[in-house]
C-alpha positions in Angstrom: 0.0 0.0 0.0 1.0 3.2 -0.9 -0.3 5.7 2.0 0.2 5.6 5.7 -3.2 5.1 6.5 -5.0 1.8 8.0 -7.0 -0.4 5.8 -10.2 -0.8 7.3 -11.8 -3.7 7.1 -15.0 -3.5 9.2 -16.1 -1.7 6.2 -15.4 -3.1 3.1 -17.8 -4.5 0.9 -18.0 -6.2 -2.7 -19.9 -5.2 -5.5 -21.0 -6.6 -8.4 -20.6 -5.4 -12.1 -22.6 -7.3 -14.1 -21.5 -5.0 -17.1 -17.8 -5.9 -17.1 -18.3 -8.9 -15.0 -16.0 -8.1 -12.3 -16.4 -8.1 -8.5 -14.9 -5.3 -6.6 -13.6 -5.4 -3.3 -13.8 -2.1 -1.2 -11.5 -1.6 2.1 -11.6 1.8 3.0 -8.7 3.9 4.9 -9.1 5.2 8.1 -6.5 8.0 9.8 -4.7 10.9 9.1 -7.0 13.2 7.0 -9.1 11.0 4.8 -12.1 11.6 3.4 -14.5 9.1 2.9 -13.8 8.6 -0.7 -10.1 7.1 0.1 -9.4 3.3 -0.3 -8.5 0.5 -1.9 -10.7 -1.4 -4.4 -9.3 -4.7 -5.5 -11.3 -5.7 -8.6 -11.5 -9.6 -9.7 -12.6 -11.4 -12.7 -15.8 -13.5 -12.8 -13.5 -16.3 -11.8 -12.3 -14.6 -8.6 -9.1 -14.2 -10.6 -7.1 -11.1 -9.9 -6.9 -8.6 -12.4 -5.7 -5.0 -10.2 -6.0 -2.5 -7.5 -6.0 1.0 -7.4 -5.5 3.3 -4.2 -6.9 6.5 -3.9 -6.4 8.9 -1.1 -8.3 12.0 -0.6 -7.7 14.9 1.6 -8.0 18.5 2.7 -4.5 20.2 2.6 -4.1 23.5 4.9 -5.6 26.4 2.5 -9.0 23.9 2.3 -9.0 22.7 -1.2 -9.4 18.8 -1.8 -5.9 17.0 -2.7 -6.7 13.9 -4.7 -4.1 10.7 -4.9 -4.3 7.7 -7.0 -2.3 5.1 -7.7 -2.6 1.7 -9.7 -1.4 -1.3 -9.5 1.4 0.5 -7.3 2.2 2.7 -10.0 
């Protein structure tokens, strides 16, 4: 994981796209600054195969504006 935060597993959840057929898995972070909108979503094929992940952190920085961070597949 990129960040310093905490995974936080009490509230992940999967969903379903039926579209792409994929299942995502949501762990969000907790800590620091976050805003609800930072995580990591793990997303899997329709044969629970794994196919990436992207990170994205977001938070206020001092002067109040919304810094958004992504990253994925580590990258």
């Amino acid at each position: 994981m990129n960040s310093e935060g905490e995974l936080n597993f009490e509230e992940a959840f999967v969903t379903i796209d039926n579209e792409n057929q994929q299942y995502l898995v949501r762990i969000p972070l907790k800590g620091k600054n976050f805003e609800l909108l930072s995580g990591v979503t793990i997303v899997y094929d329709n044969d629970y195969t794994y196919e990436s992940k992207v990170e994205t952190i977001v938070y206020k920085n001092n002067n109040g504006q919304g810094i958004l961070i992504t990253w994925i597949n580590d990258k």
